[in-house]
N, C-alpha and C positions, 0 to 999 in steps of 0.2 A: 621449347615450351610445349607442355601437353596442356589441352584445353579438354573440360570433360564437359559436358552438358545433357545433360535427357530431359533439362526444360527448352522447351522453342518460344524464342523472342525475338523480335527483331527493332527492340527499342533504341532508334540511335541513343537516347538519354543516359541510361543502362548502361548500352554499352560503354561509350563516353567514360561511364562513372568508372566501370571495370577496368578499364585501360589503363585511367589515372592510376588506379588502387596498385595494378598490376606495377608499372613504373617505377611507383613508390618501394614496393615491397618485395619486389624480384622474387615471387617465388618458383618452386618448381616446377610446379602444374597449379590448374585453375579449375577448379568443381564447379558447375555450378546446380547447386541443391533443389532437387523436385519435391521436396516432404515427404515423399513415399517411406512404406514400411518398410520397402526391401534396403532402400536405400538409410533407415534408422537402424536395422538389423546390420549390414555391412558396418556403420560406425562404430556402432556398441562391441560387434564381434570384435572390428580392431583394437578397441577399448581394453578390452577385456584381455587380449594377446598381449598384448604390454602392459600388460598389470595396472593401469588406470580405474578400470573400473573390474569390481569383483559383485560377480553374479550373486542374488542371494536366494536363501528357500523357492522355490518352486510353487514348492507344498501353501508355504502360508506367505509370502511375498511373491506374487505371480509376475514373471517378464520385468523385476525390479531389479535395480543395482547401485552399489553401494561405492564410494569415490570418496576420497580426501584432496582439498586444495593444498596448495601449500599453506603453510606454516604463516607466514609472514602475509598471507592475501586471504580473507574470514571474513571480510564486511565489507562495506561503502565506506571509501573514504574522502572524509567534505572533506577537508583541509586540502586535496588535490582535483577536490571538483570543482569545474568552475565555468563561467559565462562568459563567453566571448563578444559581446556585443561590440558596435561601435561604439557607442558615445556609454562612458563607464555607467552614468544617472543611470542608463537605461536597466544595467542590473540591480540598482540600489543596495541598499545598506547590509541584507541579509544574505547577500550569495556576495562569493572573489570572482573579482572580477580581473579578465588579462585582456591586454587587446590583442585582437585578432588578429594582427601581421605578425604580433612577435609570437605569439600561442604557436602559428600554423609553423614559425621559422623554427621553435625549440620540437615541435611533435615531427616536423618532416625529419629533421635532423635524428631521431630516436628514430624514426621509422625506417630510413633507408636501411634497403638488404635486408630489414626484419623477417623477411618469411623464405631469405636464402635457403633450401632444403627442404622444405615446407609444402603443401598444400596449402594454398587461397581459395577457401569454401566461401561463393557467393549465398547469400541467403534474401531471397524475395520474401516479405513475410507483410503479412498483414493485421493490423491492428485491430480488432473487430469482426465482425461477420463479413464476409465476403461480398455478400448481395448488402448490405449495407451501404446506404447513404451519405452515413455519419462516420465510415471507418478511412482508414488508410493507410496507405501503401508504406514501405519501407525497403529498402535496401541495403544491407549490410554484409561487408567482408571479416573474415577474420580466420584465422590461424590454429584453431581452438575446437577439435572433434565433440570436445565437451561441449562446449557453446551450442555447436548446430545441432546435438542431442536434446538439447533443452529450449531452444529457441523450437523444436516442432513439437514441444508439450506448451508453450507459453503462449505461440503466435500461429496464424494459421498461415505455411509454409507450401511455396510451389507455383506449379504451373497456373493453379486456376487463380495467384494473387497477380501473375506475368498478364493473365489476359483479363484483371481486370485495371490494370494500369493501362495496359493497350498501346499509343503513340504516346502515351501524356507524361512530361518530367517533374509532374508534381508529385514525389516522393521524398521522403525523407533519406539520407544518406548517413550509410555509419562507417566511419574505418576503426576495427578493431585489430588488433596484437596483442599475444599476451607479450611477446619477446624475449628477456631472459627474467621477467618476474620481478625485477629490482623495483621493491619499492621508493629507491632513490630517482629512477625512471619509471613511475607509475601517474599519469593524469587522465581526467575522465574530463573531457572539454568539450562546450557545446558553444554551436554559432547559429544562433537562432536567426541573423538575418539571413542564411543560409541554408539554412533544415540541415546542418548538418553538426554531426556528433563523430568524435575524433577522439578514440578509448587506446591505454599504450599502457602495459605493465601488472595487469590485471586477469586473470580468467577465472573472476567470482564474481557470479551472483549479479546485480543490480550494475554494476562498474562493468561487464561485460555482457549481458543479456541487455543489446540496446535495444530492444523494442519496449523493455519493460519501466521504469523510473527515467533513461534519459528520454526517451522517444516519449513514449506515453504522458508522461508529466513534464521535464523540464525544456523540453522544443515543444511539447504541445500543448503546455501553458502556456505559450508564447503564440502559437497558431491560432490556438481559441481566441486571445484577445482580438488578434487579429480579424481573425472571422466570426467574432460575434458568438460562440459558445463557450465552454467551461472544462476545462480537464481536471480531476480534482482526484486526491488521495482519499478515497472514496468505498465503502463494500457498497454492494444495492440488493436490498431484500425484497420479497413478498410477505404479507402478513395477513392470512386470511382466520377470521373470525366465523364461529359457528352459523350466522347465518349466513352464509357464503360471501359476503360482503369482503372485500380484496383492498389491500391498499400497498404501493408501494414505496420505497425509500431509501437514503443515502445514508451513510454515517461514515463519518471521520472521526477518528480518532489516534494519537500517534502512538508510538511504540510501547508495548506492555500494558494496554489500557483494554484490551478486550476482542480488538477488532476482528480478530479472524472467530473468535466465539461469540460473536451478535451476530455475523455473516453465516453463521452455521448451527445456529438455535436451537437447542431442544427444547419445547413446552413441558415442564412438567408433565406425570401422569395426568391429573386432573384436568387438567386443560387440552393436552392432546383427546381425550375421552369427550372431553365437551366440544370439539369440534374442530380448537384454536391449529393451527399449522404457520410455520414462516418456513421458506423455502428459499435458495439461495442462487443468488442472479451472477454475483459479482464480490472478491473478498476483499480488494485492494486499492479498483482505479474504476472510479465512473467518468463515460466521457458524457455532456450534458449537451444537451441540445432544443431549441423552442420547436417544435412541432407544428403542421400546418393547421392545429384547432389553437393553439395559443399557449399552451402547455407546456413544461418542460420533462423532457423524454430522456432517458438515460442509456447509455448499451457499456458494457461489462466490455474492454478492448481488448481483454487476454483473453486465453483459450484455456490457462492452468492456473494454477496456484503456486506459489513460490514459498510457501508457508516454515515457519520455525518449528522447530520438530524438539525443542525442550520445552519442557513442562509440560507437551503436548499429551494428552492422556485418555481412556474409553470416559473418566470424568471428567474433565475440561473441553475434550471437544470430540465425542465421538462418529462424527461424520469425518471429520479429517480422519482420525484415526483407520476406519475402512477404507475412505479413500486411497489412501497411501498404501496399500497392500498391493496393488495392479498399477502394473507400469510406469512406476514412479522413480527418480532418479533421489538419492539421500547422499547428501553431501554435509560432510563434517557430524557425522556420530559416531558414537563407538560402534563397534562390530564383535559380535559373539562367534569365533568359529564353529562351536560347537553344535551349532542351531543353523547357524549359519545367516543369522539375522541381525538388525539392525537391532543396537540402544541405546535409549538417553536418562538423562537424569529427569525423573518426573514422569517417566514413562508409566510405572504403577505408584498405588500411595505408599509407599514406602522403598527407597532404594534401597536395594539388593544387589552389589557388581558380580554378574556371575564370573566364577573363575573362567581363566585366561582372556578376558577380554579384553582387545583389542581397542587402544583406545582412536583420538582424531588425529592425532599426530601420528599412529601407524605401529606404536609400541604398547606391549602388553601392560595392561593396567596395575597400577599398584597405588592403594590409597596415601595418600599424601595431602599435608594440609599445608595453604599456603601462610603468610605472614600475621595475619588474621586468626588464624586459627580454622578457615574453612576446607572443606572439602575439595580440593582441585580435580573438577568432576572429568570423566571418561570422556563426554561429549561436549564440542566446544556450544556456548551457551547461544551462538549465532547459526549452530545444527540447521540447513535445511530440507527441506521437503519440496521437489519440484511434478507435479500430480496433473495430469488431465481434468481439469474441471467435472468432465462426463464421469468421473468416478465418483463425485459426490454423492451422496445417498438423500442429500438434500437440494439438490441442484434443480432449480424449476425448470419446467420446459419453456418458457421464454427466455432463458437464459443467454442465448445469442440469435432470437428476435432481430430481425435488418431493423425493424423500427423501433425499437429500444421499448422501453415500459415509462408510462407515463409518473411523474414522482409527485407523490402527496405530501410527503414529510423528509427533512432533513436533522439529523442529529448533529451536534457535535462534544464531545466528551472527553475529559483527561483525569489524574488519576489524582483525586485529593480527597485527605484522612481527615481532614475538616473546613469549615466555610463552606463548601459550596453545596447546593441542594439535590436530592434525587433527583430531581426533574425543572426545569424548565421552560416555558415558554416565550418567544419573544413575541412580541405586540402586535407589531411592525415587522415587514421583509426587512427594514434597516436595522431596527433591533436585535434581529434574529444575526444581522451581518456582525454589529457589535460580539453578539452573544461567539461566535466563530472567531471574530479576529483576536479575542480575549481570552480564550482558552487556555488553561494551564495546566500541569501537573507542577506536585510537591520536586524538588530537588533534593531536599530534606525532610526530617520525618520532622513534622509540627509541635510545635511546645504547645502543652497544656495555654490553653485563653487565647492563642497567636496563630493564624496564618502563617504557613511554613514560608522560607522562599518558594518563589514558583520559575517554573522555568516557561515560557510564553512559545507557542506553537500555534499562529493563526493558520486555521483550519485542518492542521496537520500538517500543512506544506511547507514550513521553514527550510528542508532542504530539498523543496523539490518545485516552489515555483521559479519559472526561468526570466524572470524580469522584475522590476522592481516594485516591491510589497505592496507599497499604495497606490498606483496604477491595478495590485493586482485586486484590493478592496474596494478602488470601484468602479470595477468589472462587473465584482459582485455587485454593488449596488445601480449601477444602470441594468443589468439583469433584469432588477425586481422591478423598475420602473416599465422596461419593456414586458414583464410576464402580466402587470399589476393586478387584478383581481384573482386571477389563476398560478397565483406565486404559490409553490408549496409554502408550504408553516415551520417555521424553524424552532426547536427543542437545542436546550443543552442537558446531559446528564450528564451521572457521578453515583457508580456502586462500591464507591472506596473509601465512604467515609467510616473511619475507626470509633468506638469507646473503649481504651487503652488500647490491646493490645489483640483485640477480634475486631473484625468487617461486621457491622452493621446491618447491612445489606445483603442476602447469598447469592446475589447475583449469577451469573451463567444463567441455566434455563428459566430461572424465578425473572430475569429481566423482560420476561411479557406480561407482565403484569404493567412494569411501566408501557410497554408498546399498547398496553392494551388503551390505559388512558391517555397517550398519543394518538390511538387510532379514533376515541370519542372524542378528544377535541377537533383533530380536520373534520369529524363529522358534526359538530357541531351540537354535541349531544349531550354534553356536560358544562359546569360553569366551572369557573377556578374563581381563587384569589387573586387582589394585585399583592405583587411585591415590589420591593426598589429594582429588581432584576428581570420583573415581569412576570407572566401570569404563573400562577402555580396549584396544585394540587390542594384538596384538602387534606387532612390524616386521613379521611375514613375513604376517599376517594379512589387510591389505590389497593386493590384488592390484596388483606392478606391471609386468606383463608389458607389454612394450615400451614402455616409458615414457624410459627411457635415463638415468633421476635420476642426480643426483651422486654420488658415495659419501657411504654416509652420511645420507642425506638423510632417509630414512623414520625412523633413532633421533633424527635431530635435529627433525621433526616432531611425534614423540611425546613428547619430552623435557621435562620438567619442573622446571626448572633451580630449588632451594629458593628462594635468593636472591631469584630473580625471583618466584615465588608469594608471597614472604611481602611483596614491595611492592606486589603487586597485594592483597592483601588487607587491608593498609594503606589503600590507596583506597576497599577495598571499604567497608572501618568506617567510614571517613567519608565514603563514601557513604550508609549506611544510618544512619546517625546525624543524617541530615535528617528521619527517618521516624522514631528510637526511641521516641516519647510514641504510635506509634499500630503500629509494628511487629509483625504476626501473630508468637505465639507459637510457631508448629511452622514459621515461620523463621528465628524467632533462633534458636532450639535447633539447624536443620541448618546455620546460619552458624557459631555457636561448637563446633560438631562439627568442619568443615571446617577453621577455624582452628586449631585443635585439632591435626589430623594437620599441617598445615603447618608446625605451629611444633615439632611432634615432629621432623620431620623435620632444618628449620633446624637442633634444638638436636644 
């Protein structure tokens, strides 16, 4: 056995954990990882000599490289995620749940011999700012040069995470394997009585980067409760207004609904001119914590971004777009050899496949449409982008802050072409919880007069809290009783409501304009209307100076047509009626409040 180290530790705990890992996985030799550059240079060079990873432009993609997973491993896959706890309740209704003896008896069994010929790369990483209070530690093995390429853009990696663990075995533990890939043999397992995360058949993205979705969210949604904070699928902005006045905040929102473009804001000309700026702390995962003034404090746990690289564009979001030019790793897009650069679909306004391009699968492109009749594009539509935060062009300098940024306002947001309004506000911190745990987007596109189905996503986290849903709701609502006057203020928006077959709304950098009237209500500086759903905007309230909307557009925004509220709440009841045997009391009460005015209204 070759043992390699250039970190010094002398953690019984650590080591303990290596030994097991080692046991388990019989490999050849044992790394174990300092984050150093020299030591990302040797990976990436071996990378590269076995054709894994292929260098690109110099010129206009600096120290970046370009990589296909396999075929058969392109995303998270729930159907093989799952919670190991003891007592099943304890995962409840929205995560699978396996018990843990037999979990551990079907993964050791896949695992043994897995890293026969192998390197076992130890990786120390840390979750947060180092000097941080509110961070911590992890420990992960795995098999996968890829992985530890990307765990030292994601997490901060090495010695200085060794000493700030010290004697202490309060870490989190990960065993990764890709193995031989078999999605037949592919699970992503957590034991949250445990801290520990047990990944086999996978070396993509979220299913193998354990520091990011399992660690972060699904063991540390489970920590938080534990220890009285909050781990949530989360961006965190700054938003400073011309008179220097600063305000900070979270938003959730789930897949395809904006998140990494409110995280990365551009203000319009006029507004950037008049002062306005938001600047960007965090794109993914806020970890939340009460502060010693009473307050709730946020810190950004990653280091990088893990960001989708379709549709991604200099018009959709062009601070990723420069980000991603330096030292970035792009997995699953097409490849131009010509240029010798990365592309995707939505890269500019108009696709153009340049000849010989190289698609995600590793073969030259040729258009082909699938059964549908669409374009079966070059780059797979789950393309990512794994980027140094520090490359952001909008990244604030508080951004990994040990003491996090204090939070003013909370969003929460999904994607729906009718029923729900621009903006708004709830009443109450409980209100505001209803307003999150209610969240939806369309499944389907909506019929004229009707709320579409919705697909229900509280607060974003359906596949990523680690314990059961209504314990996790009131979490949230003993929060606000512990924060209570110094509770930030909870918003829900929606820039996707449709009139046929255009957005309403232009959204991207035009959505400061709603921050802006976000930013007057925690200051207390404007009145709203009531609605059945809580406070709202007037028409003239939000600023649409040169915008050129339709007539009409802004009462049709804020509109709240009964009809349609009373089918959304329809769905909502049988929505939450997956949950009633364990349903917090101060939410049924602000649900049947809420129904309440609805059905007053209807009547």
């Amino acid at each position: 056995m070759i043992y390699i180290s250039r970190a010094k530790f002398k953690n019984p705990s650590v080591n303990a954990f290596i030994k097991q890992a080692q046991e388990l996985f019989l490999p050849d030799q044992v790394y174990i990882c300092d984050g150093s550059s020299e030591e990302d240079r040797w990976l990436k060079n071996k990378l590269v000599a076995c054709g894994q990873l292929t260098p690109l432009n110099p010129k206009t993609f600096s120290d970046c490289f370009w990589t296909r997973s396999n075929p058969n491993d392109v995303a998270r896959v729930e159907k093989f995620t799952v919670i190991c706890s003891k007592d099943p309740g304890d995962a409840g209704p929205t995560n699978i749940h396996k018990d843990p003896t037999e979990m551990k008896k079907i993964l050791g069994t896949l695992s043994a011999g897995g890293m026969k010929g192998r390197t076992m790369f130890v990786i120390p990483y840390c979750m947060g700012p180092i000097a941080s209070k509110y961070s911590q530690v992890g420990v992960m093995v795995t098999d996968s040069e890829y992985v530890v390429i990307n765990m030292n853009i994601m997490a901060r990696v090495g010695q200085a995470v060794l000493d700030k663990l010290g004697a202490s075995s309060d870490f989190v533990r990960g065993l990764h394997s890709v193995l031989d890939c078999n999605p037949e043999r592919r699970w992503i397992a957590h034991f949250p009585e445990e801290d520990l995360i047990w990944s086999v058949g996978s070396g993509y993205g979220g299913n193998a980067l354990l520091g990011k979705k399992c660690h972060a969210l699904r063991i540390g949604s489970t920590r938080a409760r534990r220890q009285g904070w909050m781990a949530e699928h989360m961006l965190i902005i700054k938003v400073k207004r011309p008179d220097g006045r600063a305000m900070y905040g979270t938003a959730a929102f789930p897949s395809a609904c904006g998140k990494t473009n409110m995280a990365m804001l551009i203000p319009p000309a006029a507004y950037r001119q008049a002062g306005w700026e938001v600047t960007t702390i965090g794109d993914d995962i806020a970890w939340l914590n009460m502060g010693s003034d009473g307050r709730l404090y946020a810190i950004n746990p990653e280091a990088g971004f893990f960001g989708v690289m379709s549709g991604t564009s200099e018009k959709t979001n062009p601070n990723f777009m420069h980000a991603v030019h330096r030292s970035s790793v792009l997995t699953n897009t097409a490849f131009n050899p010509d240029t010798r650069e990365p592309w995707w679909e939505g890269m500019t306004d108009h696709d153009v496949y340049p000849p010989g391009l190289i698609d995600w699968r590793g073969n030259t492109y040729e258009i082909k449409k699938d059964e549908n009749g669409k374009i079966i594009p070059a780059a797979h539509p789950n393309a990512r982008g794994t980027v140094p935060a520090e490359n952001c062009p909008s990244i604030d300098p508080q951004w990994d802050d040990p003491n996090g940024v204090p939070i003013d306002f909370i969003l929460f947001g999904g994607r729906r072409t009718s029923g729900a309004p621009l903006v708004v506000q709830g009443r109450t911190w409980n209100e505001g919880v209803w307003l999150g745990a209610t969240m939806s987007s369309e499944q389907t596109a909506a019929a004229e007069g009707k709320v579409g189905s919705l697909r229900f996503d509280p607060m974003a986290m359906l596949p990523f809290c680690g314990y059961h849903i209504c314990d996790y709701f009131q979490h949230w609502l003993d929060m606000g009783k512990r924060l209570g006057d110094k509770a930030p203020k909870i918003f829900r928006i929606n820039s996707f409501r449709k009139r046929g077959n255009s957005f309403l709304w232009p959204g991207f950098g035009e959505n400061i304009r709603v921050l802006e009237w976000v930013f007057k209500r925690c200051m207390n500086e404007i009145d709203a209307t009531e609605s059945e759903l809580g406070y709202m905007p007037r028409t003239t309230d939000i600023n649409t100076e040169d915008l050129k909307l339709q007539p009409g557009v802004m009462e049709e925004m804020l509109n709240l047509d009964p009809d349609m509220l009373w089918d959304e709440m329809r769905q909502v009841d049988a929505q939450l009626l997956k949950f009633v045997s364990k349903l917090p009391a101060g939410l049924k009460e602000v649900h049947e409040q809420i129904k309440e005015h609805v059905a007053a209204r209807v009547a």
